[in-house]
FIKE-635229 format. One record per residue: residue in three letters; x, y, z of N, C-alpha, C in turn. Coordinates in steps of 0.1 Angstrom, whole numbers, plus 5000, padded with zeros to 4 digits. Example, Ala and Ser with C-alpha at 12.3 -4.5 7.8 and 13.67 -1.06 7.14 Angstrom:
! FIKE-635229
ala513249435078512349555078513249675078ser512849785071513749895071512950005079
***
This chain:
! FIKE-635229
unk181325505324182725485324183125385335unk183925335332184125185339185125265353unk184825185364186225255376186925205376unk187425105370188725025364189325075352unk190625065350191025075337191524965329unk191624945316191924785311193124785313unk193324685318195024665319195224575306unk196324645298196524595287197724425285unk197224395282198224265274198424145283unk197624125294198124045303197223875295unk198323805298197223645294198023575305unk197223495302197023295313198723245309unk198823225316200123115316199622925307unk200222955297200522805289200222715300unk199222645300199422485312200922425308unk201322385299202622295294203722405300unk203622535306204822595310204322595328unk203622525331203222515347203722385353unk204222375365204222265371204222315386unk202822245389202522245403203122105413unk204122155421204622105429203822115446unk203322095451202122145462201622075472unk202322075484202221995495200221945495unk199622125495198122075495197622055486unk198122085477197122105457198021965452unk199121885457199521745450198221705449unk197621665460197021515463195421525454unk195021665450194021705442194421705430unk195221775424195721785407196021625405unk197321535410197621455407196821325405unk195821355413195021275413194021265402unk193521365392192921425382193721325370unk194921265367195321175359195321025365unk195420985377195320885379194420765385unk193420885389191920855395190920875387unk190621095390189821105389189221095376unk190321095364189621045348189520935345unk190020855351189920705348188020645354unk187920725365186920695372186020735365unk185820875358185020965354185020895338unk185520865333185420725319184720655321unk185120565333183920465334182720495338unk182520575339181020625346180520695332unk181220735323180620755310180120655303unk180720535306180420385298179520295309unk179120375317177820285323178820175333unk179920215341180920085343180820105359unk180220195368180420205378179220155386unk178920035394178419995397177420055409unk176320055412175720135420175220275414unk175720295403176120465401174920485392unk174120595396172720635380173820605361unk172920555357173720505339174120665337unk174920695327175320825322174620815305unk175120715300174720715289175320785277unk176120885282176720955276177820935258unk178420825262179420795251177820675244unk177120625251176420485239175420595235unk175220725240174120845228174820845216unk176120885219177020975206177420815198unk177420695206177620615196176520565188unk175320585191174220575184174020695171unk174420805176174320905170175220915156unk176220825159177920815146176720675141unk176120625144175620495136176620365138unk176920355152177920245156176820145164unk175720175168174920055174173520165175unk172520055177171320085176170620115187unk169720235188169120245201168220365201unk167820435212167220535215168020635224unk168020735223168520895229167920815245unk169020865257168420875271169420965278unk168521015283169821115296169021235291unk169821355300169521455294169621525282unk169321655278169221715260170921775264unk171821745272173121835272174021705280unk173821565279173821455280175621415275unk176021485263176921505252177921615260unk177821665265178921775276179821755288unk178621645290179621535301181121495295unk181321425283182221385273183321475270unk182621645266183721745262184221825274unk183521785289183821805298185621755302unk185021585300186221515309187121535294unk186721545279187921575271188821675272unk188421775278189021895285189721895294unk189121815305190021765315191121705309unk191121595303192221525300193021605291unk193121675280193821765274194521825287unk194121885295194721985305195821875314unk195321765318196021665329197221645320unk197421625308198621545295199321655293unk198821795296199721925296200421895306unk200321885324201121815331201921775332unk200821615332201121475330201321415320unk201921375311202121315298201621175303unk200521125299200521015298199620915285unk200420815286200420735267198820675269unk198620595278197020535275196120655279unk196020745288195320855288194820915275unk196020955268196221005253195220955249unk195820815245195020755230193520655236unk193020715250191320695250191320845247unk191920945246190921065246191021055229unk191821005224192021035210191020945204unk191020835210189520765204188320785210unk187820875218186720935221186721065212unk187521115208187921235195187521175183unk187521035180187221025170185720955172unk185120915180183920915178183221035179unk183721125187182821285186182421315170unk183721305163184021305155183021235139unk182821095145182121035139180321035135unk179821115151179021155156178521295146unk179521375141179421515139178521485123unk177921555120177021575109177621645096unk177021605085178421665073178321805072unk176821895080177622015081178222115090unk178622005099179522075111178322055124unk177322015122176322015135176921875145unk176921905157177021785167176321795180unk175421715174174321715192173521545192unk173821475200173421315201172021355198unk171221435211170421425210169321465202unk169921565192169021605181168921505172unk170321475166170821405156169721255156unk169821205172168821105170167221075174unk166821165178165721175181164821285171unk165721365164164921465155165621485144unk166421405138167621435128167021525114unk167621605115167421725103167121795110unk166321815121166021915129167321995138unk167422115137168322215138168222315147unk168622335159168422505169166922545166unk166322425169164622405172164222465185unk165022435196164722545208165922525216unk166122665217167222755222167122735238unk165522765239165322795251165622685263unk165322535259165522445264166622325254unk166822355246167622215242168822255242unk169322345246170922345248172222285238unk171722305227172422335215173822385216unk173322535216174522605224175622585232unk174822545239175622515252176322385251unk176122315245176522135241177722195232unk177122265222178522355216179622435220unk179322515228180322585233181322475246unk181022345247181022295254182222185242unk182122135236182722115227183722195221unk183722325216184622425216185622415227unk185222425236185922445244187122315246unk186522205243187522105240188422095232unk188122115221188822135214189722255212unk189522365218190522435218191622385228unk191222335241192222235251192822175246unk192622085235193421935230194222065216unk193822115213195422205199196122275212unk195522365224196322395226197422345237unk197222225242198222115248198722055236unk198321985227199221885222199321885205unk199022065200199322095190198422015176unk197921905178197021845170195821945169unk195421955150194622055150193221965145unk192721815142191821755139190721785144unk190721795159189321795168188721965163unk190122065166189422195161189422245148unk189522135140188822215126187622125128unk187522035131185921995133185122055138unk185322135152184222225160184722415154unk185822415144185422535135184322515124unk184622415120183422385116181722395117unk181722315129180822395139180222515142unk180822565145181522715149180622815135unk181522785120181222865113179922845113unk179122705109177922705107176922755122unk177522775131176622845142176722985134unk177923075135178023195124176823195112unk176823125106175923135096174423105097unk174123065107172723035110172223135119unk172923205127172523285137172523455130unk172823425118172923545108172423525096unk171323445095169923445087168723515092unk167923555091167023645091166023595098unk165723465100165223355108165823415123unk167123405125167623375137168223545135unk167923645134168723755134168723845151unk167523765158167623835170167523685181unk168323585177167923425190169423485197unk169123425207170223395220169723255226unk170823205229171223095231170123085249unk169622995249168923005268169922965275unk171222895277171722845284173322915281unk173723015285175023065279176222975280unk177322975275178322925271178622905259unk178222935252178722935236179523055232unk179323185237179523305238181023295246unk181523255258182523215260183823145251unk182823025244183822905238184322985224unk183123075220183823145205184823215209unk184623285221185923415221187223325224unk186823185231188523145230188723065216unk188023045208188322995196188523115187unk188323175188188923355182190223345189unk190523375197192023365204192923255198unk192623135195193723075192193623065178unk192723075169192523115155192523255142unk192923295155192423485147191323545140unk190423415140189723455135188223555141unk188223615130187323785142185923715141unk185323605128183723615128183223525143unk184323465148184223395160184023505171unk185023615172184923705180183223795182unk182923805172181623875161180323835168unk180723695164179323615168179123615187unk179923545189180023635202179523785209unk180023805207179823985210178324035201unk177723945193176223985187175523875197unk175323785203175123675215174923795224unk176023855230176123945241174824055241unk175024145231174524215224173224225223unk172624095217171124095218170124025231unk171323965240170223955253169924055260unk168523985261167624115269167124245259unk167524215249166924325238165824205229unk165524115234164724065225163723985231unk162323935224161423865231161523675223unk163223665220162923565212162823465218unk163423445231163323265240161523295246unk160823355250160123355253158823355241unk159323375232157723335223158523235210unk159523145214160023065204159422985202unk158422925216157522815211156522825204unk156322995195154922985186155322965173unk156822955171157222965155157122795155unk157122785140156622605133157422525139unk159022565134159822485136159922475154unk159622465159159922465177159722305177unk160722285186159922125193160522105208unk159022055212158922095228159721985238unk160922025237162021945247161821905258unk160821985269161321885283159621935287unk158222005279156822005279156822085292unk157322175294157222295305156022365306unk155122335308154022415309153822555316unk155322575325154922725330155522815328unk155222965327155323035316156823055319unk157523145306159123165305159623265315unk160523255322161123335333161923395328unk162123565320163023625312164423625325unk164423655334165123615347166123545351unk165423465343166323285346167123245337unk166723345326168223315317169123435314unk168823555321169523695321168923745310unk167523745305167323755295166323915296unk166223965307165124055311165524225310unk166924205305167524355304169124325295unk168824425287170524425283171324425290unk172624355285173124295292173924425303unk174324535294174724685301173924745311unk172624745313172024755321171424675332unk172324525332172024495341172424505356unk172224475366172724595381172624485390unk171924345391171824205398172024085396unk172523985401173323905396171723785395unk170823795382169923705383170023515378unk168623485383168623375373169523255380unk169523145370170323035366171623035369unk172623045383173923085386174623085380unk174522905373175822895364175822985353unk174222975343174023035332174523155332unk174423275348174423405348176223425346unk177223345356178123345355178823305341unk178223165331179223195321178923325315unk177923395313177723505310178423625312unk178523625322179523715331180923705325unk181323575324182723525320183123575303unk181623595295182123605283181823765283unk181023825290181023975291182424045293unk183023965306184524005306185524015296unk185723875291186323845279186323955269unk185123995266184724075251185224215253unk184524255270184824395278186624405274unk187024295275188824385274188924355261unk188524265253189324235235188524405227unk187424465233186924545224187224665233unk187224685247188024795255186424865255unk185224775255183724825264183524865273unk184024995275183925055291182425015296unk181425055289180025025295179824885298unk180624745291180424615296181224615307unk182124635310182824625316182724685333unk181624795333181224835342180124765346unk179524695339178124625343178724485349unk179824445345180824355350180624375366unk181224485371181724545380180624545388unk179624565382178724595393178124475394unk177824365390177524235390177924165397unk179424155392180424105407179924165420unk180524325423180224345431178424305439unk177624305433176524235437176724135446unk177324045437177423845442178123845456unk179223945456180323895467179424005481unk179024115481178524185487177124155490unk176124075485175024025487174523945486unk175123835480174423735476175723555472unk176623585477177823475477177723415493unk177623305495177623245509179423245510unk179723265520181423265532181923125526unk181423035522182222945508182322995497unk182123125494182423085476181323065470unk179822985474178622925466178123035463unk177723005452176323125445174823015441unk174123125437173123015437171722945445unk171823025456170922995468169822875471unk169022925460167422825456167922715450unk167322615452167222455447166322435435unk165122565439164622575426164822665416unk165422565402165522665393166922685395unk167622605405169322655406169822825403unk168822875417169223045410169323115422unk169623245417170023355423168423405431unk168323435442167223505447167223645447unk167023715461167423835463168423855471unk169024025474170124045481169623955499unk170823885502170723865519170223735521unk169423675512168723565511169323445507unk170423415520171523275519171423165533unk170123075527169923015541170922905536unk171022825548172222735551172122585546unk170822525553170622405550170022345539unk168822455533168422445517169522505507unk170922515512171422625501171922485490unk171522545476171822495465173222495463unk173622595462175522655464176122545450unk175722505439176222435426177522435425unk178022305425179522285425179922365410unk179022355399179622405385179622565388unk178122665399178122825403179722865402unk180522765413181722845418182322865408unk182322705400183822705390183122845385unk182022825378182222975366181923115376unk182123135388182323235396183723245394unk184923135399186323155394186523185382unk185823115373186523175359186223285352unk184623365361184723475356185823605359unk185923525378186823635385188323625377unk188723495371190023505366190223635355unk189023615348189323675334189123845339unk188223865350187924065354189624055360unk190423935368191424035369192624025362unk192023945342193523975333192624075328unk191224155327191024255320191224395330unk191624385343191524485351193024505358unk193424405363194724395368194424395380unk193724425390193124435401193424295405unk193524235418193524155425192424105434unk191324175435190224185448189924045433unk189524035427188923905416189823785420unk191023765422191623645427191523625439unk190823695452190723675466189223605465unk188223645454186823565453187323445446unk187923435435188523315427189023205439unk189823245444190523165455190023095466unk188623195470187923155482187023015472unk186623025461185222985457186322795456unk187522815448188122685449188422625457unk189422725465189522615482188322595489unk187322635485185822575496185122465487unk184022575477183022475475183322415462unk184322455455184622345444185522255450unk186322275459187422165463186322085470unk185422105477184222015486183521975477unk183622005463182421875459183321785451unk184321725457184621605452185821555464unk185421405466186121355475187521345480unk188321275486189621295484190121185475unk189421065475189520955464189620995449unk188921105446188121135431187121035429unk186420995440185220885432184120915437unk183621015445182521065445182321175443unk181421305444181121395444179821475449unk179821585454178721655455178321775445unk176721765441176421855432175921995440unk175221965454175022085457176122075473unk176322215477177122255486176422305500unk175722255506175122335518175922385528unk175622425536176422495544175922455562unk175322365562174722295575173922145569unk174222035578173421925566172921845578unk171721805584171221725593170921615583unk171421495583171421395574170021305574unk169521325588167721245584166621345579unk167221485581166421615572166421595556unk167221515553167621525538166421405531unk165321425529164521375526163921405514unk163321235503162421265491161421395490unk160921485489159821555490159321665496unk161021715498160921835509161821925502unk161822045511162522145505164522105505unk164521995511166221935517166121825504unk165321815496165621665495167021675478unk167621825479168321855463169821765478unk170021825487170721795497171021685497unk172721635495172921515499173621495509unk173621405521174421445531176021325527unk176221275518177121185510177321185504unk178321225492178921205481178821135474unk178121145459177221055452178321025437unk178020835436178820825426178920865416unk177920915407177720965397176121025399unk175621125390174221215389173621145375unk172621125375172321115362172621245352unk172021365359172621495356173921495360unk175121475353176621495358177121585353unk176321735351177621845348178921825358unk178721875370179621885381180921835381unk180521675383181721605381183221625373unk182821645357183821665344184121785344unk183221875354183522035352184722065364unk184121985375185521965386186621945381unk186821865374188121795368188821855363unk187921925349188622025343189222125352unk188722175364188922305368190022215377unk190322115383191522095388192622085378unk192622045373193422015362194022115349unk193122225357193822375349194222485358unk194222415372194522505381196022595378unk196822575372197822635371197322805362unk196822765352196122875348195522945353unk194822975368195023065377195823095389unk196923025385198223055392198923235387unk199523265379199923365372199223445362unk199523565358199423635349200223725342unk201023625326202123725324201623855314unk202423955321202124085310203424095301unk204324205291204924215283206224235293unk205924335304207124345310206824285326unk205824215328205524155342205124055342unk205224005356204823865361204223895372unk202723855372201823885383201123725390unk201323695399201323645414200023605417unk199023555411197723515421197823405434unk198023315429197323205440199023195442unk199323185456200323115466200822985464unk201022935452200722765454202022725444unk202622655455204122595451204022545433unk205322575430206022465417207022535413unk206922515399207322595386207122675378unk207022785373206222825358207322905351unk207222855338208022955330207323015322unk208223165317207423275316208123355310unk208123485298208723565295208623735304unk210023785303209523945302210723965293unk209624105281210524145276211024045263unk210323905263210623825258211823735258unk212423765272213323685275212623575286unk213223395284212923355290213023335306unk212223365316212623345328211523225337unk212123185347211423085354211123115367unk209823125371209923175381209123035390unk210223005409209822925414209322985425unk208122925428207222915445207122825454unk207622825465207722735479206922825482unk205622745487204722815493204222725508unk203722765523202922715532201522735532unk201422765524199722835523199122705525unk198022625525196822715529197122705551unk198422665556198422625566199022755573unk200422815567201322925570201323035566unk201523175565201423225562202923275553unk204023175544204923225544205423165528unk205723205518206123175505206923265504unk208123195495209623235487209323215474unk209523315466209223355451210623385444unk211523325435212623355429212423345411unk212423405410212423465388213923495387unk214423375379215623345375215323375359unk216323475353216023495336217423445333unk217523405320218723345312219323455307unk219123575306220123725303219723815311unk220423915317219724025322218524085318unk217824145324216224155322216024265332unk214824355331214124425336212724385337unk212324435346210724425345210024435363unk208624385362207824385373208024235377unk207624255393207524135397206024175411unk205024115405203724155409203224035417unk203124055433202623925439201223985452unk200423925446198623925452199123935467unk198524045471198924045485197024015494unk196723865493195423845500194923875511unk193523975511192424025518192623985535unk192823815534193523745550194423765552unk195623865548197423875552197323955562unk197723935577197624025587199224045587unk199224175585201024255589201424175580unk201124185567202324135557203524195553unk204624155551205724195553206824135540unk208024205533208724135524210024165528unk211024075523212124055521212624035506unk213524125502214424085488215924155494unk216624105496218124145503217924245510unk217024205525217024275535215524305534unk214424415544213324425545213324525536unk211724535529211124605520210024665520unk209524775514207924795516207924845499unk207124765496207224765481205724835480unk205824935465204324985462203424875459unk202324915464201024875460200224875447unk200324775441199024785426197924745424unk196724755424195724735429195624585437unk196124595446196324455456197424415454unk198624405446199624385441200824425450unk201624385456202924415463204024415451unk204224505445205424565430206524505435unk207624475426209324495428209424485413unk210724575415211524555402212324445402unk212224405392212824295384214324335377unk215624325380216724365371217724215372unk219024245365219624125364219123995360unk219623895364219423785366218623685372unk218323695383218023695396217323745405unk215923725406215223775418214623695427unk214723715441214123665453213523745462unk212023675464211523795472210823695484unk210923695498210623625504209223705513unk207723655513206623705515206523675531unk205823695539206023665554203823735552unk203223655565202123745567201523685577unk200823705585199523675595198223605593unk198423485595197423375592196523315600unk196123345616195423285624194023305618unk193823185631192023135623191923235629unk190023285623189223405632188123395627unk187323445636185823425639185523555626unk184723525622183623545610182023595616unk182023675612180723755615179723765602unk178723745598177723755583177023925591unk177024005580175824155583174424035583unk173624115593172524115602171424095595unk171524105580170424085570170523965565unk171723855569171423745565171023685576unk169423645578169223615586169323475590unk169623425583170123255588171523275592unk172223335597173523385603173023465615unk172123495618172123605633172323535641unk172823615649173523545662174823475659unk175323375647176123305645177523325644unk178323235641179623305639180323185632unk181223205622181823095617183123135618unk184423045610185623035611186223035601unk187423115602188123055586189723095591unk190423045583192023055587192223065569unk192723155570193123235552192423225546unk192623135533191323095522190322995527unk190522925538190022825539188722885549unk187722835548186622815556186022725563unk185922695583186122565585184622495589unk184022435590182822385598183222255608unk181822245614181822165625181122005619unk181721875623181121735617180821695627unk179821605628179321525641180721385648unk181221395637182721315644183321345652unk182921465650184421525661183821605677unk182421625671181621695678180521585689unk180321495683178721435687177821525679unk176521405677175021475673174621595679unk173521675670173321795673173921895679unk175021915665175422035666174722195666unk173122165663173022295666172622335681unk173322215695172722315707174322345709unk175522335699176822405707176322555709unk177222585714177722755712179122775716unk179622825704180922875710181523025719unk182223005723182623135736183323205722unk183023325721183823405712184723515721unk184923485730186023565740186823475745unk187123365742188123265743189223255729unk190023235731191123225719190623105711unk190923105699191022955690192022885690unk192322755689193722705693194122635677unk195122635674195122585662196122445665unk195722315657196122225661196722145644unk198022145643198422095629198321965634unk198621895618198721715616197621675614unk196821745616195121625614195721495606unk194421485605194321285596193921345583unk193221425584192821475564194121555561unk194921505553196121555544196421635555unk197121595565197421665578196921825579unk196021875578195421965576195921985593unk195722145592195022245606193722205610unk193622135623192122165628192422305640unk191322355642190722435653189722415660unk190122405674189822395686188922515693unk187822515697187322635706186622575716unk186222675724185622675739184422695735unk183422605743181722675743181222555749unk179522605747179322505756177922435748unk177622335754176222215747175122215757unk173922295751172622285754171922115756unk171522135768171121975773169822015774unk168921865771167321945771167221765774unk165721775783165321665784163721675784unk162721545777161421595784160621645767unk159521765774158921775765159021835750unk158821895742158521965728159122105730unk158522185742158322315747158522305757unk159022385765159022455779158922575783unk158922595794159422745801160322735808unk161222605809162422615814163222635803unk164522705806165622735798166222595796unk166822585787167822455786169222435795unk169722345801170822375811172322385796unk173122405801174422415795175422315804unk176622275796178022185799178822245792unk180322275798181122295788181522195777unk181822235764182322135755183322235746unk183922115742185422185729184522165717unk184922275708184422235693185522215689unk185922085679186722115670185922125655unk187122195648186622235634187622185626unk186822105610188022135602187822195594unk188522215578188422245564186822225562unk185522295553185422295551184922155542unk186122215527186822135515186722025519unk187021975533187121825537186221765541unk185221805546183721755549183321655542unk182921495551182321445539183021305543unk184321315543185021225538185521115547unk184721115562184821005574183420985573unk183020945583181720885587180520975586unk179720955578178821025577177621085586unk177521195587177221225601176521425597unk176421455608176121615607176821705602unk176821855595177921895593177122065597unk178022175597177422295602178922405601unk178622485591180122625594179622755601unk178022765601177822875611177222805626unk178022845637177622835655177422905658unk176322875669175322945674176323085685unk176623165688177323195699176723215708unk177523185720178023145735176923345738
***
């Protein structure tokens, strides 16, 4: 029996009914139309100079029979494309804009052109093995290139009501239905999950249940079957990337049903979209037993195995999950794509639970390590997130060398990039959550959104200080008198939070939720809370944190840069019996820095000693995290040593 109950009827806020207005979230979203897809195009077309080729759009144009060539890049090469299509559907929800439009409409129509007459669309099959079909699951990512496309195409009907791209990828769609329910394929699962996500939102906006179906039989048979692991003895197999060592059931969540699983294994990202479509299904069918395995999953990641950014993911090899406690700093992998689908699973456990503890992990994972893997230009990015970076450690042939200590123009491998984009660019969609008679409050972050209760229209606006103050005004103005809830996330960092709606209040509690009724016309509820930075302590089992101590001021989590610091940050130590001083205006988007006391180990001479090292006092300052990166390249570090 699940320890949650489903909270019934709640959905995402329409993007076209959002507008983020946002002293800190402008200079990210807005930039998502005017940078970062324009940039992220060209780097599709091979146009960025210095940058690894993508290859991406001249596969699919080879693949439509528009020019001659050979397949290059990776076998998921083709997701890059329905990545930034997604992105851009989401930015024109926003942002309306006319040449935006009509490149994504003519990259729609080469997808399009690309697509096979019976609904199949994969560059890389299509040209290197054409006729050949979900030959291997285990590595060619079929699936996943599909659900990956789905997913686009549900973005572009549901921003701009054109339904061309998604009867193409129903198309799709059905014929995955139909092949995965031949007797051939009666027990395959996809190796790479996300397909299983993209059906259940293409069930959502088409009603249609065999989408829901297929999905939920996806779910269903992982870990009940030995089919990725002996797929390479059947005829039809063909051997994608010549792996010689044996299959890791592990690594693709493949080693236990999925109800019985208890650890968050494997392949981060893979584990999380998984997670993401387990939730999904957990509330459309009301699976107390998925829904509990949910719960304990989560609970796993955040309680043993999530780094104080947000990162999941730990190992470099195999981009996976290790064991509980086992989050070292400088090798950590921490995958800019881990967090998004850590946020998007937590979005969806708190529209199937109602609970709020899911938007305090959601919230941490974006203000840190997804907002830090992309610049403040939009023209670089980082794929992995460490959490300490000595920049001449970061070497070809070592355990550092996945580590970049610089922001790379493009990956040959470019999930990250188009997956960022997208997730900025839908950030409104984990802004709220309306139910039939409520309006529920996640993230603090100024605008607009309009919204029903009761099915009357009302608008509700947010002036928010976040991520710097601790103080946001919330007003839900309805066009007739109205009843209802007005539900706002009272976050895990609020010290002595406190409200106002015509005079002081202490409103009930719902699972994290600060309640008010909603009557009249008119509501104002003004939030007040306690936001100083504070020292951060990791439990004693992660042992690359003993002794240490890090920083964070609300959502934000700060570290130390050799800019601000000097080299060799690891002989500071900070005084943790000294106050933090908090210093607004910085130079990064006038951010908060913090100031502390401690002191710098001076060493002169040999390798080893038996003398102790002498000490000097020194100031640390700290910034953001998120902002790392973006001056002079140099050292970086969020856990110090203590004083």
């Amino acid at each position: 029996m699940a320890n949650t109950e489903f909270e019934k009827n709640l959905k995402y806020l329409p993007l076209r009914d959002t507008r983020i207005d946002d002293p800190f979230w402008n200079g990210c979203v807005r930039l998502v139309t005017g940078e970062i897809l324009p940039y992220q195009y060209d780097s599709l077309w091979d146009r960025i100079p210095g940058a690894p080729p993508s290859r991406c759009i001249r596969n699919l144009r080879v693949a439509a029979g528009l020019e001659e060539g050979e397949f290059e890049g990776w076998v998921f090469q083709d997701t890059d494309l329905a990545k930034w299509l997604e992105a851009a559907a989401y930015s024109l929800a926003a942002l309306p804009d006319k040449k935006l439009r009509d490149t994504a409409e003519d990259m729609i129509d080469l997808v399009l052109r690309a697509q096979q007459p019976n609904g199949y669309l994969n560059s890389y099959f299509t040209v290197k093995y054409p006729g050949h079909q979900f030959c291997n699951l285990k590595e060619g990512h079929e699936l996943y290139t599909a659900g990956h496309f789905i997913e686009a195409a549900v973005a572009w009907f549901q921003v701009t009501g054109e339904d061309r791209f998604l009867n193409a990828m129903r198309r799709f769609a059905d014929l995955i239905c139909d092949v995965f329910h031949t007797p051939d394929y009666a027990d395959a699962v996809p190796g790479h999950e996300e397909i299983e996500l993209a059906l259940y939102r293409l069930y959502e906006v088409t009603g249609e249940e065999k989408y829901r179906a297929m999905a939920y039989d996806f779910i269903n048979r992982r870990g009940t079957t030995d089919y990725l692991s002996r797929e390479h003895t059947l005829p039809r197999f063909i051997d994608v990337w010549h792996d010689r060592g044996p299959y890791i059931p592990e690594y693709a969540q493949a080693h236990l049903p999925v109800r019985e699983q208890t650890t968050a294994e494997g392949h981060a990202v893979r584990a999380l979209y998984l997670y993401s479509a387990m939730a999904d299904l957990a509330g459309s069918y009301h699976d107390e037993a998925l829904l509990t395995a949910c719960e304990r999953l989560y609970d796993n990641i955040v309680e043993r195995r999530m780094y104080l950014t947000g990162g999941i993911g730990s190992s470099g090899t195999l981009e996976r999950f290790t064991v509980d406690y086992d989050l070292p700093n400088d090798t950590a992998y921490a995958e800019s794509c881990a967090s998004i689908a850590l946020a998007m699973f937590c979005k969806r456990m708190a529209r199937v639970t109602g609970d709020a503890k899911y938007m305090d992990t959601a919230e941490l994972a974006i203000y840190n390590t997804v907002l830090a893997g992309i610049a403040m230009d939009g023209r670089s990015f980082f794929y992995v997130n460490p959490l300490e970076v000595i920049p001449d450690q970061c070497i070809p042939a070592t355990d550092r060398a996945h580590v970049k200590p610089v922001r790379q123009k493009w990956f040959g491998c470019a999930c990250c990039p188009p997956n960022i984009a997208r997730t900025l660019a839908s950030l409104g969609e984990y802004v709220l959550l309306e139910g039939e008679d409520s309006v529920r409050v996640n993230l603090l972050i100024s605008g607009t959104y309009k919204t029903r209760l009761h099915g009357v229209p009302v608008e509700l606006t947010v002036d928010s200080s976040l991520p710097w103050e601790g103080r946001a005004v919330l007003r839900l103005r309805a066009e007739k008198p109205v009843a209802g809830k007005l539900l706002i996330r009272v976050p895990e960092y609020a010290e002595d939070p406190a409200f106002t709606a015509d005079g002081p209040v202490v409103p009930v509690m719902d699972r994290g939720y600060a309640a008010f009724d909603v009557s009249g016309t008119e509501t104002r509820v003004t939030f007040t809370f306690g936001m100083t930075a504070r020292l951060i302590y990791a439990n004693p089992r992660v042992s690359a944190d003993a002794g240490k101590v890090a920083v964070k001021k609300g959502p934000l989590v700060y570290c130390l840069e050799e800019m601000d610091n000097g080299a060799g940050l690891a002989s500071l130590r900070i005084d943790t019996t000294k106050a933090l001083k908090e210093v607004p205006g910085g130079g990064l988007r006038d951010c908060v820095t913090i100031e502390a006391e401690g002191e710098r180990l001076t060493w002169s001479g040999r390798l080893y000693s038996t003398r102790a090292p002498d000490a000097v006092p020194a100031k640390l300052t700290f910034i953001p995290y998120c902002f790392w990166g973006n001056r002079t390249p140099g050292e970086m570090t969020v856990w110090v040593n203590k004083k």
